[in-house]
C-alpha positions, 0 to 999 in steps of 0.5 A, spaced: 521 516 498 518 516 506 512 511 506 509 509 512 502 507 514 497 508 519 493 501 522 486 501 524 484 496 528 476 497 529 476 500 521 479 494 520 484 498 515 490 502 513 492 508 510 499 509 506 502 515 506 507 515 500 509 521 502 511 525 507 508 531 505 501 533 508 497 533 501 491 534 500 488 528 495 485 531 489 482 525 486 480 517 489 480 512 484 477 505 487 481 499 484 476 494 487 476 489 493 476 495 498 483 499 494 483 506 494 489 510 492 489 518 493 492 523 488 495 530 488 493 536 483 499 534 479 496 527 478 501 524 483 500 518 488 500 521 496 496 515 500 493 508 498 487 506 503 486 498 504 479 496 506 478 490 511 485 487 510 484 482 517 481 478 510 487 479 506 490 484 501 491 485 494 497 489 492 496 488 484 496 494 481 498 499 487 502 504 486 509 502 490 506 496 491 513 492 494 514 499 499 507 497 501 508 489 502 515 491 506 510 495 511 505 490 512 509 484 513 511 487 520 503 486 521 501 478 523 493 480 523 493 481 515 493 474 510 499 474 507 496 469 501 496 474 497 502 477 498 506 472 496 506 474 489 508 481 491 514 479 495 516 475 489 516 481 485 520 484 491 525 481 491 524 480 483 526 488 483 530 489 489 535 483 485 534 488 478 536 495 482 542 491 485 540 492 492 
């Protein structure tokens, strides 16, 4: 899968494209403290948008969660509080698919 991400620094947020695919979201559902994830017609994950994330980000429950946590240890302006569980969880998954 081809994730990628694009930082807003004014907006104070990012976007994750989990496709490389130009999709079109057919439905938003907001899971709380400035998560969104968008969704193909056919019920698919396409991009995750993270509000506010100079405060911290909350990657519990986001579809491909450690894909993300992988694109946001490369930036220093976002807390990384939260992300420790999500890096265990990481590296939890990469041991498990042997990688």
């Amino acid at each position: 899968m081809s994730v990628s991400m694009t930082y807003d620094t004014r907006a104070d947020a990012i976007y994750v494209h989990l496709t490389s695919a130009d999709g079109t979201a057919a439905a938003t559902t907001e899971l709380g403290d400035g998560r969104n994830v968008d969704y193909d017609a056919d019920g698919e994950p396409i991009g995750v948008e993270l509000l506010a994330v100079s405060r911290g980000v909350d990657l519990a429950g986001l579809p491909h969660a450690a894909d993300i946590a992988v694109l946001l240890r490369g930036l220093t302006t976002i807390r990384t509080r939260r992300l420790t569980s999500v890096s265990a969880e990481y590296r939890r998954l990469r041991w498990r698919d042997g990688g």
